[in-house]
Short mmCIF file of the C-alpha atoms (twelve columns), coordinates in Angstrom:
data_MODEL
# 
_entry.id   MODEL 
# 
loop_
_atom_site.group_PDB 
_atom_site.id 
_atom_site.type_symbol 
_atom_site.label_atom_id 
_atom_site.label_alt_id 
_atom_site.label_comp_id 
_atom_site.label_asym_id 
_atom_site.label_seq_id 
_atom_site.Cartn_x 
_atom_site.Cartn_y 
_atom_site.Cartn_z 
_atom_site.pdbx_PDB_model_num 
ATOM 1  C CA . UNK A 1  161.690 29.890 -147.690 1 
ATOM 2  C CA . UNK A 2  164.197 29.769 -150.114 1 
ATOM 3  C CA . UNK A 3  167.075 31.258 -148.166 1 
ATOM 4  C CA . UNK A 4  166.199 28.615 -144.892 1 
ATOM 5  C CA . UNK A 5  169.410 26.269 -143.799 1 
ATOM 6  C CA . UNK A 6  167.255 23.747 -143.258 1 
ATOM 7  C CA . UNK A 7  168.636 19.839 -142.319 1 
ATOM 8  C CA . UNK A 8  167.389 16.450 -142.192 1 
ATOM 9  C CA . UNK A 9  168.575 14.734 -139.485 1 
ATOM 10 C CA . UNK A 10 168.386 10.576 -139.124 1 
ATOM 11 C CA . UNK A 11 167.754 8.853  -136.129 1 
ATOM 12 C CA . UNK A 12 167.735 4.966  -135.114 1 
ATOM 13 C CA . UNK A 13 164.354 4.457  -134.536 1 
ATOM 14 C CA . UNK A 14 164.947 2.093  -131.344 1 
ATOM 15 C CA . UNK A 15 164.914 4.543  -128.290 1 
ATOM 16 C CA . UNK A 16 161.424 6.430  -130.359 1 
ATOM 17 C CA . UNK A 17 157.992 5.439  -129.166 1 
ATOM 18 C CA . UNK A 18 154.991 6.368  -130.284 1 
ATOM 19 C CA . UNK A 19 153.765 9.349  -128.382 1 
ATOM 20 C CA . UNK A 20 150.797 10.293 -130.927 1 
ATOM 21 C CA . UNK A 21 149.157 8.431  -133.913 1 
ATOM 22 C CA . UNK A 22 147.340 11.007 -135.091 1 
ATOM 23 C CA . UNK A 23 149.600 13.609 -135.790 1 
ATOM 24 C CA . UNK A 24 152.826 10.750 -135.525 1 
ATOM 25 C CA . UNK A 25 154.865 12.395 -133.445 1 
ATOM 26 C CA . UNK A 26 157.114 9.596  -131.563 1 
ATOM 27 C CA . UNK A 27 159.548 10.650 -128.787 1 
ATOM 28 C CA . UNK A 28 162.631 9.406  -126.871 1 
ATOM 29 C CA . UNK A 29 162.765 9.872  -123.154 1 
ATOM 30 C CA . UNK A 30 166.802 9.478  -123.434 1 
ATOM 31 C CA . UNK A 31 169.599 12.026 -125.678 1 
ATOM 32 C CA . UNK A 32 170.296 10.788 -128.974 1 
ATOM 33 C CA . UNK A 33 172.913 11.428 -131.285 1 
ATOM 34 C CA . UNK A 34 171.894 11.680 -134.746 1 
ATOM 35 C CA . UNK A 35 173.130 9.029  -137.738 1 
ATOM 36 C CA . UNK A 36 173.600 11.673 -139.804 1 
ATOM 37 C CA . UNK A 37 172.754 15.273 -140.441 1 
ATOM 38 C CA . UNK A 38 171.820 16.231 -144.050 1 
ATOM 39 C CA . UNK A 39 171.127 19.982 -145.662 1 
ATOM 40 C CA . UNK A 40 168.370 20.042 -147.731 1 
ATOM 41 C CA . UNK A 41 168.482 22.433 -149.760 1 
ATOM 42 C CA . UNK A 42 166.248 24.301 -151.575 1 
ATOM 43 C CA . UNK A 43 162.813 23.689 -150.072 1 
ATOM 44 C CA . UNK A 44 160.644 25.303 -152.707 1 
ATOM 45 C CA . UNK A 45 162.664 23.031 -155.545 1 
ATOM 46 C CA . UNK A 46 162.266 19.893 -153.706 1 
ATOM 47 C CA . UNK A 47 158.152 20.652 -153.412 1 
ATOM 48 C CA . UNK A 48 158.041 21.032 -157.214 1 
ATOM 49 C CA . UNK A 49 160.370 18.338 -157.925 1 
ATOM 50 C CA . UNK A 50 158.154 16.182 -155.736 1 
ATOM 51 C CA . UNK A 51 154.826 17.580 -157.782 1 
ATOM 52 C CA . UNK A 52 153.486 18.639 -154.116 1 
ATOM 53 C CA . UNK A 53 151.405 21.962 -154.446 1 
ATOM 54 C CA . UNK A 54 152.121 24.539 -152.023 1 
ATOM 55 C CA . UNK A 55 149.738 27.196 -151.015 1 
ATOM 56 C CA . UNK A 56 150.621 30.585 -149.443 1 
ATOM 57 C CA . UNK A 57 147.586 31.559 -147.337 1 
ATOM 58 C CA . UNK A 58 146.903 34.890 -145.369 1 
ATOM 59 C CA . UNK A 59 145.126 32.865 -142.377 1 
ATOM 60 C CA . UNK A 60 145.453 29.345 -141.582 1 
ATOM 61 C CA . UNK A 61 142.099 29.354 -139.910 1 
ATOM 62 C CA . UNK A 62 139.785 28.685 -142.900 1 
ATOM 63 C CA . UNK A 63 141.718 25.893 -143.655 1 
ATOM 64 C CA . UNK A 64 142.232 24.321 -140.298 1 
ATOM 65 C CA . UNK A 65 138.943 24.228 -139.896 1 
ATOM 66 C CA . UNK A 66 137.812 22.785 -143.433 1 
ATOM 67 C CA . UNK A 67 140.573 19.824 -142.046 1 
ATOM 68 C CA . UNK A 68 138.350 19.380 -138.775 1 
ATOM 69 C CA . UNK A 69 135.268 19.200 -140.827 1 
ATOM 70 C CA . UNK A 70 136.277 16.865 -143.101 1 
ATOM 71 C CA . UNK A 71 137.488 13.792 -140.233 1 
ATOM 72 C CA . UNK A 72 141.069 13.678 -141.044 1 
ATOM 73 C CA . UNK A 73 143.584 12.802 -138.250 1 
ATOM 74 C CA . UNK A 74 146.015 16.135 -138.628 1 
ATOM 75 C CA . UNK A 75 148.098 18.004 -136.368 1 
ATOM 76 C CA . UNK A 76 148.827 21.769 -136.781 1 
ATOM 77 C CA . UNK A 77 151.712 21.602 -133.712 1 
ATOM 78 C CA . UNK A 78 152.507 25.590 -134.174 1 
ATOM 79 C CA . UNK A 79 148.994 26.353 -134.566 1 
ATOM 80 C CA . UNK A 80 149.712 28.656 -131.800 1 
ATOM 81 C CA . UNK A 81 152.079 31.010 -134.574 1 
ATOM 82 C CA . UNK A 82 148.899 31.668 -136.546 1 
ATOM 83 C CA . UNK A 83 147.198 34.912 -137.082 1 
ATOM 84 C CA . UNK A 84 144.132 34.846 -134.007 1 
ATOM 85 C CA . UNK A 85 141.181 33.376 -135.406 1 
ATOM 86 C CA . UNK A 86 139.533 36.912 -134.938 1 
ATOM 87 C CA . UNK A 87 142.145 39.094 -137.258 1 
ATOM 88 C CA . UNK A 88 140.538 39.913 -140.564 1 
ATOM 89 C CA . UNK A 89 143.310 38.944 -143.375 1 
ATOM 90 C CA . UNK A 90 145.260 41.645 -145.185 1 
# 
């Protein structure tokens, strides 16, 4: 996590629609060219700075599901990168 080259990039908002509240993902049906393009640094550094606790977990799956139960609007988009809901954590 530490050693990701990861970038914010900054868009005008204009050509973005909404494509889903819940999980607020907007698109553009059009190529745009970012305002800027920002490194961010290190990830783990910002989270602490920020006071947001970050969990390492060996399956999503128990939590994923304690989201569903609970009635929160949430999106999981790469869901589909998760251990199979059948696999028995190491």
């Amino acid at each position: 996590m530490r050693d990701c080259a990861l970038y914010a990039y900054r868009f005008d908002a204009a050509p973005f629609a909404l494509h889903n509240a819940e999980a607020g993902y907007y698109c553009a049906r059009e190529s745009i060219t970012p305002l800027s393009v920002k490194p961010i640094g290190d990830v783990l550094a910002l989270h602490t700075a920020a006071n947001i606790e970050l969990r390492v977990v060996p399956n999503l799956w128990p939590l994923i599901d304690a989201i569903v139960a609970s009635g929160l609007g949430f999106s999981v988009i790469r869901a589909m990168n998760a251990l199979p809901r059948t696999a028995t954590p190491a």
